[in-house]
C-alpha positions, 0 to 999 in steps of 0.5 A: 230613843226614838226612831224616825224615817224623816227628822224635820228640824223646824216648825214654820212654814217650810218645815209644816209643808215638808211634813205634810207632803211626806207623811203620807209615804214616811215616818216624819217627826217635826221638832221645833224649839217654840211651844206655838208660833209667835208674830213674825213679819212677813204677810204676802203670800204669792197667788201661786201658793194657792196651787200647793194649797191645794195639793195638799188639801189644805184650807179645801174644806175650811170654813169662809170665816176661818178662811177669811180669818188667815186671809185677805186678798191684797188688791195690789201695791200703791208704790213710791218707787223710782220716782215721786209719782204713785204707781199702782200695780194691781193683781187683777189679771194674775191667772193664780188670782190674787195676791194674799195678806196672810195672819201668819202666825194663825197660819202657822198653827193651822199648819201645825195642827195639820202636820199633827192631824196627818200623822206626823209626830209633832215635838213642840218646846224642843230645842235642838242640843246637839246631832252626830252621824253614826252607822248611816243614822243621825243622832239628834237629840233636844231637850226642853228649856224647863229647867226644872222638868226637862223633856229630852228626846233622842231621835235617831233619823235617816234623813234629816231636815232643817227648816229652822230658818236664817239661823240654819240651826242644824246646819251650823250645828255640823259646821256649815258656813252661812254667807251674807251678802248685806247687812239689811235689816227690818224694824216693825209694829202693827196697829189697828188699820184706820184707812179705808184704801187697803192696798199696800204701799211701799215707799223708797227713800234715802236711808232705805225704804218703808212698807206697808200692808193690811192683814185680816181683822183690819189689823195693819203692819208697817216697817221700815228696811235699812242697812243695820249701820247706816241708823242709830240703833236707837231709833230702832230701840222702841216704839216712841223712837220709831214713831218719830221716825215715821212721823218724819216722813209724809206717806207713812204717818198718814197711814199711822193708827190715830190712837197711838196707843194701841200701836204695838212695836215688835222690834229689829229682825234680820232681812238680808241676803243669805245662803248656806255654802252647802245647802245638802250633805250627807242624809241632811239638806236644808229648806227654805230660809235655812237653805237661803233668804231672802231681802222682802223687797222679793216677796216671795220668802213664804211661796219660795218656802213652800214650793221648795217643800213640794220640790223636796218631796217630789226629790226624795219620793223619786229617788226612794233613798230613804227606804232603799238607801245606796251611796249612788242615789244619795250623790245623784239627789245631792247633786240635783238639789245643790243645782236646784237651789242654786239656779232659785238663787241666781234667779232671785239676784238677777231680779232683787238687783233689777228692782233695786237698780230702779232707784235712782233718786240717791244713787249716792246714798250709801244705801243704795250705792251698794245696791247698784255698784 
């Protein structure tokens, strides 16, 4: 049995930056079900993530190469958007700087190298198996997928955190319901970048709409989002289908790798809408994608991850609940964060709405029909 102040379920992003803002003043284990992280699409990180970056001391007294390894500025975005005309929009006159191109899955590790280094007691290849609430404490345990020499860990936990992103493992776990307010969805591949013009594009059509962005080591992605039952999933199914699709439309095959083979699908994920019907309950909130998602059209997914760490950190070292625990306190902190999510949310809606409203070309489309209804 082991015993923590702080359980964080999750070692993404969100997960990492919470662990690394509250070691310094709790106990924190960090638990994750992936051994190391894996490609996962999602490269645009806002200019004000610098800011948190920064507080943290990280990435202060790294190297340029290894910096310029994780990053790259994205001089701004080529967009199709509302009408057949280019707009460009540029990041020049943003006072955080420029917008960043990340590798995240490097970011990732360099994260988790972090959380270890500052002390927190990082479990790697552990996934969550089941948790129970007794005598003020969580019981959580996780085990191993090694059948053979399975790893269990039974944590006992004041407080716990889930940061396991739209699935909200943890809060499911406890029967908390997760809303879905669309069926959007983003099929990608990355290849070699072979354009000299590095902004990234984005293109709106009438099934949806393609995106497009360069990440270090001149290495480009490209997706295309729409509703998962408005395509034939068998487009979606491989690398030769998608190819043709893209291949359809003029702006995205000019940005195509011209050896084809070099090109690497990585599949079909989730990029609706979401929230948890509680984001908060009784010793356990939810962060980031697991408190609610984000469509990518947004593009602030990773900084709303990050800067909801830092909000939770200032949270709980405010109310010190955890080292001096009252039913009061906990009520007051529920209370405050249950408002503080939903007004990031009703933010988010207000403007996601306010993008999509701007296209009007197949406002009879079923795509964005339900976008402008």
């Amino acid at each position: 049995m082991e015993k923590t102040d702080i359980l964080i379920i999750g070692g993404g992003i969100a997960g990492c930056i919470a662990a690394i803002s509250l070691a310094n003043d709790y106990n924190v284990t960090l638990i994750d079900k992936k051994t190391t992280p894996v490609d996962r699409i999602g490269e645009s990180l806002a200019p004000a993530a610098q800011r948190i970056l920064k507080k943290l001391d990280l990435l202060e007294n790294e190297s340029d190469d290894f910096k310029q390894s994780l990053f790259s500025n994205n001089l701004g975005m080529q967009s199709y958007w509302g009408s057949d005309q280019l707009h460009i929009v540029d990041h020049l006159k943003n006072p955080d700087g420029f917008s960043r191109s990340l590798d995240r899955k490097n970011f990732e590790v360099y994260l988790r190298q972090k959380a270890f280094e500052r002390g927190v007691n990082c479990l790697w290849g552990i996934r969550l198996f089941n948790s129970s609430y007794e005598e003020n404490l969580w019981k959580v345990t996780g085990k191993s997928d090694d059948l053979k020499n399975r790893i269990t860990h039974t944590i006992h936990a004041t407080f716990v955190i889930d940061a396991t992103g739209r699935q909200s493992h943890f809060a499911k776990s406890i029967g908390i319901k997760r809303v879905q307010y669309d069926k959007l969805i983003s099929c990608w591949v990355s290849m070699p970048n072979t354009n000299i013009n590095t902004m990234s594009t984005i293109v709106a059509d009438e099934l949806g709409w393609w995106y497009s962005a360069v990440l270090p080591d001149n290495k480009r992605i490209l997706s295309f989002q729409t509703d998962a039952d408005l395509i034939d999933k068998a487009i979606l199914k491989n690398s030769t289908s998608f190819l043709t699709l893209i291949k359809q439309h003029k702006v995205m095959q000019s940005l195509l790798a011209k050896n084809e083979k070099d090109i690497t699908f990585h599949g079909t994920v989730s990029a609706n809408s979401t929230r948890l019907e509680q984001p908060v309950g009784k010793q356990w909130i939810a962060l980031g994608d697991a408190a609610i998602s984000f469509d990518p059209l947004s593009s602030q997914g990773m900084f709303n991850a990050m800067a909801n760490a830092m909000q939770v950190k200032e949270l709980i070292t405010n109310f010190n609940f955890i080292k001096d625990f009252s039913v009061a306190k906990m009520e007051d902190f529920n209370m405050l964060y249950s408002n503080q999510i939903k007004q990031v949310w009703n933010h988010y809606l207000k403007h996601k709405n306010l993008f999509y409203s701007a296209e009007k070309r197949w406002k009879d489309a079923p795509f964005w029909k339900r976008r402008n209804s």
